[in-house]
C-alpha positions in Angstrom: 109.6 104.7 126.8 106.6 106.9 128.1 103.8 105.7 129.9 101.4 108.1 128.6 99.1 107.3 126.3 98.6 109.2 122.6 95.3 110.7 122.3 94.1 109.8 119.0 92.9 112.8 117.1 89.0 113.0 115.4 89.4 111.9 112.0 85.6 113.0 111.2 84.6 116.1 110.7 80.9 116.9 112.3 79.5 117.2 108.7 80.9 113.7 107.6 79.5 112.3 111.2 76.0 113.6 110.0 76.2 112.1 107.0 76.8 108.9 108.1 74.0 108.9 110.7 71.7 109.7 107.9 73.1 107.1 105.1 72.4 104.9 108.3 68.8 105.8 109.3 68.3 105.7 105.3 69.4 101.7 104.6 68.5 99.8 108.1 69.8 97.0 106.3 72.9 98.1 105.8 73.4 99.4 109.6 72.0 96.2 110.9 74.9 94.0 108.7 72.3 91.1 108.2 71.8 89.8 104.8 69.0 88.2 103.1 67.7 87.6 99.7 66.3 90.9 99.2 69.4 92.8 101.2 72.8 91.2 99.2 76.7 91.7 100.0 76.5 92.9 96.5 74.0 95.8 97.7 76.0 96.2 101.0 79.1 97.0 98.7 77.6 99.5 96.4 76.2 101.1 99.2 79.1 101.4 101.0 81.3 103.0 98.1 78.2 105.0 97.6 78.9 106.5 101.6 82.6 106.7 100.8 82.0 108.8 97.8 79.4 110.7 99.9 81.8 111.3 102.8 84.6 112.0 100.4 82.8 115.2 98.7 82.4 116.9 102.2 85.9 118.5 103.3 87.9 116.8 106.0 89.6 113.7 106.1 89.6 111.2 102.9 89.8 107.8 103.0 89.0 104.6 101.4 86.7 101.7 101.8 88.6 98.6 102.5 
């Protein structure tokens, strides 16, 4: 068994990355993970498949939500 250890390869191409930073600095809410009556799990869900699908449309990797 080798001791070295695997480098894990970048599944996140620099255009998804951007995206993400900008869904993010779009819905504080959602970044900051903290619910309240106005911010909903409900909310955080749809806006979470609405980053997947987001992410998904730009070339690289594709993957799903949960």
């Amino acid at each position: 068994m080798s001791t070295e250890k695997k480098i894990k390869s970048v599944s996140l191409t620099g255009d998804q990355k951007q995206t993400i930073i900008d869904f993010m600095e779009s819905h504080p809410h959602l970044a900051k993970g903290k619910f309240s009556a106005s911010f909903t799990n409900e909310k955080a869900t749809n806006l979470w498949q609405e980053l997947t699908a987001s992410l998904n449309s730009i070339p690289g990797p594709i993957k799903e939500w949960k």
